[in-house]
C-alpha positions in Angstrom: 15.5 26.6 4.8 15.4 28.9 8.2 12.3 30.1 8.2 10.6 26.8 7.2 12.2 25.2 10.4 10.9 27.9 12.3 7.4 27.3 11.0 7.5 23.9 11.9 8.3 24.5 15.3 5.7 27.5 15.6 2.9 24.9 14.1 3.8 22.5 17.0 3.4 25.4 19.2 0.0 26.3 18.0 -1.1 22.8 18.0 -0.7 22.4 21.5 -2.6 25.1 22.5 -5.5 23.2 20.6 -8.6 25.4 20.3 -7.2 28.8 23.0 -7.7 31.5 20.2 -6.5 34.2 22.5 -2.9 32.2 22.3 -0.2 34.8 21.5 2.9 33.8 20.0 6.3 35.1 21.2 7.3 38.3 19.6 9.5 38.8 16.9 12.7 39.7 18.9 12.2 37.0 21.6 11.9 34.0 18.4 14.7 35.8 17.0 16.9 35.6 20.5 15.7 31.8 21.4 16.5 30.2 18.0 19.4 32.6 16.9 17.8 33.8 14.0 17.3 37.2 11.9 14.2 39.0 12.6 13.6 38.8 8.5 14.1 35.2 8.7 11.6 35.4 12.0 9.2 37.7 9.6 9.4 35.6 7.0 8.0 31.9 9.0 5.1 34.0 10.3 3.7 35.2 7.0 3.8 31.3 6.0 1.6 31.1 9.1 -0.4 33.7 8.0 -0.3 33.1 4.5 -2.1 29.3 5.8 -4.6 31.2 7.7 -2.9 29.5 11.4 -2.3 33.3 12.7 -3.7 36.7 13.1 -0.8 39.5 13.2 -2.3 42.9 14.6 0.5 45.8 14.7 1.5 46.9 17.7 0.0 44.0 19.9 1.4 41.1 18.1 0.4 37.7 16.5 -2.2 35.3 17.8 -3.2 32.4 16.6 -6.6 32.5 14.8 -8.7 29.3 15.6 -8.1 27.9 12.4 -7.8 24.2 12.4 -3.4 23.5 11.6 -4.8 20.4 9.8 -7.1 22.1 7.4 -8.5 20.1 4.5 -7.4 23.0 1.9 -4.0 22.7 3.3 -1.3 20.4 0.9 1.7 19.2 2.8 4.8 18.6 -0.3 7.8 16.9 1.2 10.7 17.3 -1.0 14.7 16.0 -0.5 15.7 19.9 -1.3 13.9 23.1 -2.3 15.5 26.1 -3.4 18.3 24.8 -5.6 18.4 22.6 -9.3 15.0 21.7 -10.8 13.0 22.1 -7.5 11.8 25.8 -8.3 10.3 24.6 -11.1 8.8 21.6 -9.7 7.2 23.8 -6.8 6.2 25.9 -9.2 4.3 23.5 -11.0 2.7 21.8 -8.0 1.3 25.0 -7.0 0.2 26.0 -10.1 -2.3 23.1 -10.1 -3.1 23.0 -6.3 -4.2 27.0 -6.2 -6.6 26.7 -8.5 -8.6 24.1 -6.3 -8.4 26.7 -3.9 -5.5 24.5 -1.6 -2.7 26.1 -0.2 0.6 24.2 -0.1 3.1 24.1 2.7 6.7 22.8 2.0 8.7 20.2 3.9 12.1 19.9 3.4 14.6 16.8 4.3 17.8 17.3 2.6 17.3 13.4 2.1 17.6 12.7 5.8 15.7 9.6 7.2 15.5 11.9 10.5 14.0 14.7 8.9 11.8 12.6 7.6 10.5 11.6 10.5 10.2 14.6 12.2 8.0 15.8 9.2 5.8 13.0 9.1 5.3 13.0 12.6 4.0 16.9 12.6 1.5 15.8 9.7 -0.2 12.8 11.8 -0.5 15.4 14.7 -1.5 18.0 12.4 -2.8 15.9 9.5 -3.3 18.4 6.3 -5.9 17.8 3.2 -3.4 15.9 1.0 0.2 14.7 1.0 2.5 14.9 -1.9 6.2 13.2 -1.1 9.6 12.3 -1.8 11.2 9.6 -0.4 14.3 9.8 1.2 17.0 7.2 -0.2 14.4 5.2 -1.7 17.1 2.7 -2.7 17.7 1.5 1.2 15.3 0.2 3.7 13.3 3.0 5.6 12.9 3.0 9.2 10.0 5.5 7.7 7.8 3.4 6.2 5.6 2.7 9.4 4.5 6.8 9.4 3.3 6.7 6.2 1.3 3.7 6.7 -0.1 5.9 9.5 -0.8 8.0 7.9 -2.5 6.4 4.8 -4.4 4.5 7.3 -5.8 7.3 8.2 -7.4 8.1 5.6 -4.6 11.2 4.3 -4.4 11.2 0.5 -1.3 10.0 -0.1 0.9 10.4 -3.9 4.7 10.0 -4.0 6.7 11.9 -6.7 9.9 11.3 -8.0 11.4 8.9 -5.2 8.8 6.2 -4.1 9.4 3.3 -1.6 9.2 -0.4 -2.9 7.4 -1.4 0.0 4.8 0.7 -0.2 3.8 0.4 -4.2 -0.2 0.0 -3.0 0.1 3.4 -2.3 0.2 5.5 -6.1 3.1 7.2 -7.7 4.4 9.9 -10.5 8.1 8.6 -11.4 10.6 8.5 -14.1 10.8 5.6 -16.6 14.8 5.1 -15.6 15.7 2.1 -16.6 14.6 3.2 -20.3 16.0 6.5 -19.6 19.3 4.6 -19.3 18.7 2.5 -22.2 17.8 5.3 -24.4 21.3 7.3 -23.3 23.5 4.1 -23.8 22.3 3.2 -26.9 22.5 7.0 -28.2 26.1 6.6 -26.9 26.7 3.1 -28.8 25.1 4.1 -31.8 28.0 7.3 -32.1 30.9 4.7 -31.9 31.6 4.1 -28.2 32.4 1.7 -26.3 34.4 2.1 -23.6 30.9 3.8 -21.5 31.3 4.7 -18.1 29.0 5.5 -15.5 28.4 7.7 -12.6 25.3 7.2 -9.9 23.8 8.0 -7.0 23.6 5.0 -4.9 20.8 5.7 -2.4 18.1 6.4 -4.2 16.3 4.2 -6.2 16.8 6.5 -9.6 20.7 5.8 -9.7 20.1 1.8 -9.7 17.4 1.9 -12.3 19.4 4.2 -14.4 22.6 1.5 -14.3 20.4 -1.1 -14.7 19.1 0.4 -18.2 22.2 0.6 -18.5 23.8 -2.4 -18.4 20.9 -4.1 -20.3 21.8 -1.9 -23.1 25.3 -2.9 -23.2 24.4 -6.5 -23.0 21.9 -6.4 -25.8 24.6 -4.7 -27.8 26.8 -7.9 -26.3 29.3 -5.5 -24.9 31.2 -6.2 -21.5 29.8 -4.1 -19.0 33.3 -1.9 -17.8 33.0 -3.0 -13.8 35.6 -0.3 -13.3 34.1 2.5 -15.0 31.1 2.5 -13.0 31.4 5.4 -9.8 28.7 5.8 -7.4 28.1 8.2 -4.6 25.6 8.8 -1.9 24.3 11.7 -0.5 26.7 12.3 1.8 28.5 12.3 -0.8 26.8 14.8 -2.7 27.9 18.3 -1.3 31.7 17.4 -2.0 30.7 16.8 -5.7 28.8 19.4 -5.8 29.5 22.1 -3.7 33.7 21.6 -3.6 35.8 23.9 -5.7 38.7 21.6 -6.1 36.0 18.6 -6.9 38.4 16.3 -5.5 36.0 12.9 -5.5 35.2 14.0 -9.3 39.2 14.0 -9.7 39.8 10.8 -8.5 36.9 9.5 -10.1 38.4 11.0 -13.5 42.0 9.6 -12.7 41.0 6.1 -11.0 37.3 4.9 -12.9 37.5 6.8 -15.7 40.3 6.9 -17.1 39.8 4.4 -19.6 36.2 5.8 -20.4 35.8 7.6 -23.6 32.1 8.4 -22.6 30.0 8.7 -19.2 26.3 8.8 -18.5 25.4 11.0 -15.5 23.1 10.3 -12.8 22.0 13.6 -13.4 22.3 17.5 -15.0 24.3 18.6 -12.0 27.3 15.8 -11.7 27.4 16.2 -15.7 28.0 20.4 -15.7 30.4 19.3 -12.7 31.9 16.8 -14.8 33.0 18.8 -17.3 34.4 21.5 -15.6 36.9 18.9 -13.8 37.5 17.3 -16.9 38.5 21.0 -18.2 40.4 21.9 -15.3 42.5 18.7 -15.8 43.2 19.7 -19.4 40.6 17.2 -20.9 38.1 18.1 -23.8 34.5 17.4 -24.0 33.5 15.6 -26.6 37.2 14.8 -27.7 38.7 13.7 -24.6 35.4 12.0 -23.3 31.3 12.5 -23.9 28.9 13.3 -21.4 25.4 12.5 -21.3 22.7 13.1 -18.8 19.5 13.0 -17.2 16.7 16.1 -16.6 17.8 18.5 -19.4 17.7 21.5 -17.3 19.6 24.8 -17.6 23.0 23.5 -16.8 22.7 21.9 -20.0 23.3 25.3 -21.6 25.2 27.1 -19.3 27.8 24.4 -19.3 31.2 25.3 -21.2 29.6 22.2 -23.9 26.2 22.1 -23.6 25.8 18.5 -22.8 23.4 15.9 -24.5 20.4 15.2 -21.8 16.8 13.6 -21.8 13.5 14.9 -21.1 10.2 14.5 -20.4 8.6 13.6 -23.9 4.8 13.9 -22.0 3.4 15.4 -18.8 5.7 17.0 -16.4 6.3 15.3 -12.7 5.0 18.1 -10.9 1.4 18.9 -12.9 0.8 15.1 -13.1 1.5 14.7 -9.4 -0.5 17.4 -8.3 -3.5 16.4 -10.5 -3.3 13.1 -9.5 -3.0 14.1 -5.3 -6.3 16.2 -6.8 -8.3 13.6 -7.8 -7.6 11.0 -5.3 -8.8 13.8 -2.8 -12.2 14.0 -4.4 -12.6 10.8 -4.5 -11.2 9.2 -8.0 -9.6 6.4 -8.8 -5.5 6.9 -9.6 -3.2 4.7 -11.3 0.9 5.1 -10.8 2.6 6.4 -13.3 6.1 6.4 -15.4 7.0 9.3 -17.6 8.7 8.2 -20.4 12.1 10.3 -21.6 13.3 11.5 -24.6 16.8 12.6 -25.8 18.0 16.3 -26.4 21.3 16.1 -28.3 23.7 18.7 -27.9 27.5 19.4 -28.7 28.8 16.8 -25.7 29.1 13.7 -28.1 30.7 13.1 -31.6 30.5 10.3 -34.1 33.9 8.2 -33.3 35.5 6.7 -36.7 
């Protein structure tokens, strides 16, 4: 978002003024004119600042920064891929939940699941290294030119917990993650034991939740001793993702519909959102859900139930990522001892799957 750009840039600023607490920040109007953005926006970044404790605003004179230390030990940095849309509210939410009753304020990085994002972020922290770090990787499922930051920063000694997306190469360092390749086992088999078959699939290829998903997968329908349908199985990145997602005519969902699908009579989703997507191609192409084709999918959030069919999905049977993240961050700060962890899925059925004869 806007204004958390801008606070980035402003907490570079302060930091190289060091310890000069009579260092003014621009005004309102001149941050507005040099980055092109609206004095709300403007208004908005330096009440984060002041929310953190970096700045003091006095009316009419303007806003200084206030000595404070940018690297603060009650100050939790949370990278996340995206913020304000799908089930990252809630999971902010949560975090912050947890974090404010310790007393910790949290300030929010976002990537949009870009390696150089990334590393823009991570170098900010190791200049202006915070209390505790919670992140998300960025497409976990491909090598990280990344990787070497948060080394640096673990090395120094910065409490360290990844949530969600974690990197294989760095598994010393503790995780909160989804059991996925169950998760897919669990969906298949729910799919199998209604009378299908012909399963398709459709992942996100660059982060390491799409391949553990196929993989559960694919063990399920070779347990069942069923052929794996090679030509069923779609994947996209996340370049990928806004012309899913954010195209009216959905024209890579078509022409996954007309040229990997088409012989599918169900599909797990890599998640809620290509699932609520799904259907409403498959609608718009004069296709039924469940008749026509099931749907099945991962995170069981709203879409679920705003969807034309509400759509079968799994959720978290114990703990939610965000609280057991955060508690974890918590009590490696203090000192304790933390263990990774996988939380395990369970399946909400809804009105996207029949029993086939």
């Amino acid at each position: 978002m806007k204004y958390q750009f801008l606070a980035r840039i402003l907490r570079e600023e302060i930091s190289l003024h060091g310890n000069d607490r009579n260092y003014k920040l621009p005004t309102e109007r001149d941050l507005s004119e040099k980055y092109g953005l609206s004095r709300h926006t403007v208004r908005h970044a330096l009440d984060v600042l002041e929310e953190e404790g970096l700045i003091n605003r006095l009316q009419g004179s303007g806003s200084y920064f206030s000595g404070n230390n940018p690297g603060n030990s009650m100050r939790i940095a949370l990278i996340l891929t995206y913020a304000d849309e799908y089930i990252f509210p809630g999971l902010i939410a949560d975090i912050e939940s947890v974090i404010k009753k310790s007393g910790y304020t949290l300030q929010v990085y976002t990537t949009f699941n870009r390696i150089s994002d990334e590393r823009s972020i991570l170098k900010e922290l190791i200049a202006s290294p915070p209390g505790g770090i919670l992140a998300e990787g960025v497409k976990t499922a491909l090598p990280n030119p990344n990787t070497d930051l948060y080394q640096e920063l673990s090395s120094l000694g910065i409490p360290l917990v990844f949530c969600n997306g974690r990197y294989s190469s760095l598994s010393h360092i503790p995780s909160v993650t989804d059991d996925n390749y169950t998760g897919g086992m669990l969906l298949t088999k729910h799919l199998l034991s209604h009378g299908y078959r012909d399963i398709g699939g459709i992942f996100k290829s660059d982060d390491i939740q799409g391949p553990e998903r196929y993989s559960g997968m694919a063990a399920a329908m070779r347990d069942a001793d069923i052929s794996l349908p090679d030509k069923c199985i779609c994947w996209y990145d996340s370049e990928d993702r806004q012309n899913l997602l954010g195209s009216p005519d959905n024209e890579l969902l078509k022409t996954f519909c007309k040229n990997r699908l088409k012989h599918a009579s169900a599909v797990i989703c890599y998640n809620d959102e290509i699932a609520y997507r799904l259907i409403l191609t498959l609608r718009s192409m004069g296709k039924n859900v469940p008749d026509d084709m099931a749907v099945v999918s991962f995170d069981n959030s709203y879409l679920c139930d705003i969807s034309p069919v509400p759509f079968t999905s799994l959720r978290h049977s114990t703990g939610r990522t965000g609280i057991t993240a955060a508690r974890m961050l918590l009590k490696l700060m203090h000192g304790g001892n933390v263990q990774s962890a996988r939380l395990p899925w369970e399946l909400v059925p809804r009105k996207s799957t029949k029993q086939m004869i």
